[in-house]
C-alpha positions in Angstrom: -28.9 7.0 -3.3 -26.2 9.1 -4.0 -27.7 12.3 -1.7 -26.2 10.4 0.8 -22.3 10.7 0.2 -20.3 13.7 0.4 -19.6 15.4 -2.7 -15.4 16.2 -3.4 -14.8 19.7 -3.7 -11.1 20.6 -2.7 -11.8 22.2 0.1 -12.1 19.0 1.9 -8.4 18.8 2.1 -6.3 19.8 5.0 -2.6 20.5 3.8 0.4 22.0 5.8 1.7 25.4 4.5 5.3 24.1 4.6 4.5 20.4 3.0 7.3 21.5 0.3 10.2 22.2 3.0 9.2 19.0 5.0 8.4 16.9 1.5 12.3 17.9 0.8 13.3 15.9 4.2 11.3 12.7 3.6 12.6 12.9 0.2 16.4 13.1 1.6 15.6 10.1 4.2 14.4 8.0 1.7 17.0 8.8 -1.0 19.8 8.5 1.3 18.2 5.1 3.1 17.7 4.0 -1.0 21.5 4.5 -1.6 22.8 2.7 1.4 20.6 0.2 1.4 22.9 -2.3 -1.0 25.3 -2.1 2.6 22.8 -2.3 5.4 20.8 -4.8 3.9 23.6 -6.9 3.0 22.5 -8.1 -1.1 24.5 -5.5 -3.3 21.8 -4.2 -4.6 19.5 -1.1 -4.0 16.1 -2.3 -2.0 12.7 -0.5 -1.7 12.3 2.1 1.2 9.1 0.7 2.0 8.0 -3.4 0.9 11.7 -4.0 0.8 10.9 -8.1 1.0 8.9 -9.7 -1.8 6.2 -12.1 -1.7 6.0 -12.9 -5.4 4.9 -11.2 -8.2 1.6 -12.7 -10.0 -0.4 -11.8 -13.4 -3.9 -11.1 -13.0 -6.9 -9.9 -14.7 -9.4 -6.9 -13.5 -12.7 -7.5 -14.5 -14.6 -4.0 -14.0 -18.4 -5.1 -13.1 -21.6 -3.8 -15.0 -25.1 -2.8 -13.4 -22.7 -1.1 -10.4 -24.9 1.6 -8.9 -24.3 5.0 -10.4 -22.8 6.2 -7.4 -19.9 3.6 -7.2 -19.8 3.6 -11.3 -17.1 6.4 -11.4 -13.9 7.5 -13.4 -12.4 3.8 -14.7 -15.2 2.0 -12.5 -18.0 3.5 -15.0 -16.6 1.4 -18.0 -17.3 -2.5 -18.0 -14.1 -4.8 -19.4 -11.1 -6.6 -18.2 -7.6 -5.4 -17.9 -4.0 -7.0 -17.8 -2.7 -6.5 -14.2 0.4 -7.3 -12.0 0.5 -8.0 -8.7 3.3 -7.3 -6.0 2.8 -8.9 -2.8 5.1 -8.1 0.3 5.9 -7.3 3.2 5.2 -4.1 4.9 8.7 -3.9 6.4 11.3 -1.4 5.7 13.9 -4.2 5.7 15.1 -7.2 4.6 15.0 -10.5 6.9 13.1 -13.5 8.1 9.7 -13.6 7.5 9.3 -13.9 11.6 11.4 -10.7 12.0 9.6 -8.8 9.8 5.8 -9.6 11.0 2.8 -10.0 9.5 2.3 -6.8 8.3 1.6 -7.4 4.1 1.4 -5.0 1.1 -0.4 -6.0 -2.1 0.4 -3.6 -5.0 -1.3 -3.6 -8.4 -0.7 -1.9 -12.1 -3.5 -2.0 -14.2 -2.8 -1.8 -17.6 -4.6 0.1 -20.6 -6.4 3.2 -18.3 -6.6 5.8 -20.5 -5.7 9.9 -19.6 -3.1 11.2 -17.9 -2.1 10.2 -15.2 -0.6 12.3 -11.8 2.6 11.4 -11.5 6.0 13.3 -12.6 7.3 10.6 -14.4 5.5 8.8 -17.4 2.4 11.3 -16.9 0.9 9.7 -20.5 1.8 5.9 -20.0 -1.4 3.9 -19.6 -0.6 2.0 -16.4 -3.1 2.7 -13.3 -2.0 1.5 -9.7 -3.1 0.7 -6.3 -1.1 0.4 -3.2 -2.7 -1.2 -0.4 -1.5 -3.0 3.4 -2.9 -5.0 5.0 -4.5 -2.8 7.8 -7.3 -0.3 7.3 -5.8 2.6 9.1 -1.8 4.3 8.7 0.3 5.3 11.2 1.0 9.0 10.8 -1.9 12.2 10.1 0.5 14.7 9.0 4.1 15.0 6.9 5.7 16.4 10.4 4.7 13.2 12.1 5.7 10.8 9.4 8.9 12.6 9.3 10.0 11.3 13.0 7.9 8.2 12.4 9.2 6.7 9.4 13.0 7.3 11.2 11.7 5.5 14.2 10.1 3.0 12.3 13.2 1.9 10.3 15.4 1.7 13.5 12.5 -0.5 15.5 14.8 -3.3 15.7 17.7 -1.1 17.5 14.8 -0.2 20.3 13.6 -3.9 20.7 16.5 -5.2 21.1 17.3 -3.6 24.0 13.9 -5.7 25.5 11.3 -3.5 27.3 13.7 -0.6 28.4 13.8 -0.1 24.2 10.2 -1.0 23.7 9.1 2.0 26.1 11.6 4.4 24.4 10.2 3.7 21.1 6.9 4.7 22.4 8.2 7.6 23.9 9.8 8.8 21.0 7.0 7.9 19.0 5.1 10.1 21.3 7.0 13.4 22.1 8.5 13.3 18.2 12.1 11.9 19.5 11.5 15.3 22.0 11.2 17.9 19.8 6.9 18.1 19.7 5.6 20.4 22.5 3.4 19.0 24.8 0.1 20.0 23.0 1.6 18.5 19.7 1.9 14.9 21.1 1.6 12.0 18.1 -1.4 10.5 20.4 -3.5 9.6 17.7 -0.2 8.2 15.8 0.9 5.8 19.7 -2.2 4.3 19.4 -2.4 3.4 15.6 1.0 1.7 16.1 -0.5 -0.4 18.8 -3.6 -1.0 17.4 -1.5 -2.5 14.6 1.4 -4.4 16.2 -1.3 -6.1 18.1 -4.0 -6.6 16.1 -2.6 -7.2 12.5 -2.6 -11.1 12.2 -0.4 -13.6 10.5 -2.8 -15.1 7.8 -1.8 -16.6 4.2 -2.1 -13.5 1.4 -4.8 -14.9 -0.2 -7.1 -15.0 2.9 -6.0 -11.2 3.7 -7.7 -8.2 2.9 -5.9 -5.1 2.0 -6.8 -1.4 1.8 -5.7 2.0 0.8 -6.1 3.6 4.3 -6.0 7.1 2.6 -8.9 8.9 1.2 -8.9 9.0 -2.8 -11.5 11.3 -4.9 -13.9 9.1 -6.4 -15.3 11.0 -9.5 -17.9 12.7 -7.7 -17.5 10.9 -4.2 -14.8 10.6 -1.9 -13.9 7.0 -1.2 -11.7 4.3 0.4 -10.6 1.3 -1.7 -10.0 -2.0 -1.1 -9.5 -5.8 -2.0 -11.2 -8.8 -0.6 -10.7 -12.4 -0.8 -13.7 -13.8 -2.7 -15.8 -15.9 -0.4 -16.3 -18.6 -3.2 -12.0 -19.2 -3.8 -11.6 -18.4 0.0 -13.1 -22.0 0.7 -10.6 -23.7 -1.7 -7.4 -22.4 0.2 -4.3 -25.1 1.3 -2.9 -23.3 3.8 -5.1 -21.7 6.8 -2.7 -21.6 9.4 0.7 -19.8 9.0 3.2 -20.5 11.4 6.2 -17.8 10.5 9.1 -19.8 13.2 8.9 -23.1 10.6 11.9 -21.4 8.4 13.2 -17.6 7.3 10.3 -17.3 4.2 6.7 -18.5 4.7 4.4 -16.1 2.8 6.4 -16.9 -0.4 6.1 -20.5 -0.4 2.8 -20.2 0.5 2.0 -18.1 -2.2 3.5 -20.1 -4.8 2.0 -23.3 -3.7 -1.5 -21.8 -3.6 -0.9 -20.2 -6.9 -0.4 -23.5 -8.7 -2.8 -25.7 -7.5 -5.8 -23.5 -8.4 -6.6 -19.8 -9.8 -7.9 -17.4 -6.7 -9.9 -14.2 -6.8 -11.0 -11.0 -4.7 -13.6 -8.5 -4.7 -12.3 -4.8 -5.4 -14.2 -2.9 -3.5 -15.3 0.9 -3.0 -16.5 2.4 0.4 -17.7 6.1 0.0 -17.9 9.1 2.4 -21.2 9.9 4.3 -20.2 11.8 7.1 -16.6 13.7 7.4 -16.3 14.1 11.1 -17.3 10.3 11.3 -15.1 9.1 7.9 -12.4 11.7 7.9 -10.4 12.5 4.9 -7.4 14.4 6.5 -7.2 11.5 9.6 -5.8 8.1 8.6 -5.4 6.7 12.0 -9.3 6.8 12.0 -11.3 3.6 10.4 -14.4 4.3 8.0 -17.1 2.8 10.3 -18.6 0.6 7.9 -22.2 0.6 9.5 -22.1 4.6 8.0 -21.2 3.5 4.3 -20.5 -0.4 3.4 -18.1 -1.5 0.6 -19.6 -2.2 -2.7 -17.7 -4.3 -5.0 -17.2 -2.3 -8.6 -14.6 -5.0 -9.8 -13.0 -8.8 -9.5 -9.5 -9.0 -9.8 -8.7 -12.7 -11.2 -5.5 -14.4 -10.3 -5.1 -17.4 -12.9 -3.4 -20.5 -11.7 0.6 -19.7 -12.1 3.9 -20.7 -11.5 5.3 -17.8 -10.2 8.9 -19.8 -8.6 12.3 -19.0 -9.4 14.8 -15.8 -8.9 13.4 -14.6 -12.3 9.8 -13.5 -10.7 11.7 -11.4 -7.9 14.1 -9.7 -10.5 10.8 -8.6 -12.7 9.3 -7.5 -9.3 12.1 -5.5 -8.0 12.2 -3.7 -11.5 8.4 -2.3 -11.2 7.4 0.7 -9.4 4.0 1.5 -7.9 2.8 4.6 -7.0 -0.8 6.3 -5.2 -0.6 8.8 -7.5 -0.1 6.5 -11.1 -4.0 7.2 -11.5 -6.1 9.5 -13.4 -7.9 12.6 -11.7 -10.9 11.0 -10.9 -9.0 9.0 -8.1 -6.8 11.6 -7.1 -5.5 10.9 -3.7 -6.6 13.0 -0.8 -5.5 14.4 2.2 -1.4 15.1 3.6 0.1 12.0 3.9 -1.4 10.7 0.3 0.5 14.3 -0.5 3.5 13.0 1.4 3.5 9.7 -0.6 4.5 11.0 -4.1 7.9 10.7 -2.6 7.3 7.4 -3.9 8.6 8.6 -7.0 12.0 10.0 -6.1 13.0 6.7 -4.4 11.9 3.8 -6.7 14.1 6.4 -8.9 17.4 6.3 -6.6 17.1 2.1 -6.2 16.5 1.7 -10.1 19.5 3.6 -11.6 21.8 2.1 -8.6 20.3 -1.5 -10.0 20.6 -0.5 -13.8 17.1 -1.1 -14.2 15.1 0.7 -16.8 12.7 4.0 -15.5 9.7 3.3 -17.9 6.5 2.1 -17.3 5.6 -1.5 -19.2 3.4 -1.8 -21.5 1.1 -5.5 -20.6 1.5 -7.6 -18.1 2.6 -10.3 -21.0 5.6 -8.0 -21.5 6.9 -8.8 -17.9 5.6 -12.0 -17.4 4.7 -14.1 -20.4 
């Protein structure tokens, strides 16, 4: 079976001479965003960059499955047993607002605790805390660290464009398109316009627990290269309250909706793995590209358990504000692949600007009893 998938060698990686100099500019953007944002987001305190509005934070359990084919049975996937985990569901939005303002875009982050071996990460290399970051939408918007640059600037001003109606709508895309003016003709963010479509149109509003979320970005998977994701479990799918979202009935929906779920009945989803057969068909250095899964379906390698939970109150957002997740919190087995999972260590420096403007401690925790007993 495993003839089939490509093997990781690091030659499969595509990276741009001068990713340092332009790193150092998405680093200032996101620092300087990070320390205004207790102004232009109006609370007083430092907000995320990225997932600035929280959904709820929620304890789980991942259960890592036995009798996983050998192929999919790699790095922390090759050991059956459960682990302490925390979830951070959110919005995808670079802001604060209304639910209806921000769209349906949704993140889903989650620390798993007690991985053994270092990890990648500047800070806390040794702590034993493994993440995944995943949205709500199989593909990203941006191929290379020049293209996010202009992108993530755009993206953070979208509401300056639309509200200027359709004459702001097609400068957006414009922008989007000729980088703001400054790409030549031959460098045009094509690929980039049409990812942004694709998801402004086609990302859904749907309750959190009937959403699937995925990494988008390549990862090294032992010997594979793979794509990860999480998927509502068909059985606890059926058992859902709210099918139907309807984000105009008041300024927060998903929360609510969350919470009420949450403690009626526990919920799970599949953690799944989808490896690489083909790299002109499933590229590694392409994230507006979706992994045709007729060339290499997911396989499910884990459960990740959600017990029933009261997760209401100001005390559940202050313990999820205080948490960082990173791509690169794993171990070198999942190493993340490709330019923009390079770009998105930046993760680091910002979660590091918004904590010391909060007062909020740097470290890693140690279970997910320690932060929410």
């Amino acid at each position: 079976m495993s003839s089939e998938f490509v093997r990781y060698t690091p030659e499969i990686e595509t990276i741009d001479p001068h990713l340092d100099e332009l790193l150092a500019q998405i680093i200032d953007f996101w620092e300087k965003k990070g320390r205004e944002s207790p102004s232009t987001e109006g609370t007083g305190r430092a907000v995320r960059g990225a997932h600035a509005k929280s959904f709820g934070l929620v304890k789980a359990e991942v259960e890592i499955l036995a009798d996983v084919p050998a192929a999919y049975a790699q790095g922390i996937y090759a050991k059956p047993g459960r682990h302490g985990a925390l979830i951070r569901f959110s919005s995808t939005s670079t802001h604060l607002g209304t639910d209806a303002q921000l769209g349906p875009g949704l993140g889903f982050a989650i620390k798993i605790f007690d991985i053994d071996g270092p990890k990648l990460v500047e800070d806390e290399p040794d702590s034993t805390t493994f993440d995944l970051v995943l949205k709500n939408n199989p593909i990203f918007i941006s191929n290379t660290a020049k293209h996010y640059l202009f992108i993530e600037d755009i993206a953070n001003n979208a509401q300056d464009y639309l509200t200027r109606g359709k004459a702001g709508l097609h400068e957006l895309l414009a922008d989007v398109l000729t980088g703001k003016g400054q790409l030549q003709q031959q460098e045009w963010a094509w690929d980039e316009l049409f990812a942004i479509v694709r998801l402004v149109t086609q990302t859904h509003v749907r309750n959190p627990l009937l959403t699937t979320f995925w990494s988008m970005g390549a990862v090294r998977h032992g010997d594979y290269i793979a794509k990860i994701r999480v998927a509502p479990a068909a059985e606890s799918a059926t058992h859902v309250i709210h099918r139907d979202l309807d984000l105009t009935i008041g300024p927060d929906v998903f929360y609510p909706t969350l919470a009420d779920e949450l403690q009626a009945r526990p919920f799970d989803f599949d953690l799944q793995v989808q490896l690489c057969t083909d790299l002109t068909a499933m590229p590694v250095n392409v994230l507006t590209v979706e992994w045709p899964e007729k060339l290499s379906p997911f396989v499910t390698v884990g459960r990740v358990h959600l017990p029933r939970q009261d997760i209401s109150g100001p005390e559940n957002f202050e313990k999820g504000d205080a948490l960082a997740f990173n791509q690169w919190r794993v171990t070198s087995a999942h190493r993340p692949l490709g330019e923009i999972m390079n770009v998105r260590r930046i993760y680091t420096a910002s979660a590091k600007v918004r904590r010391t403007l909060n007062h909020q401690p740097q470290t890693e925790p140690t279970s997910a009893d320690a932060v929410l007993p």
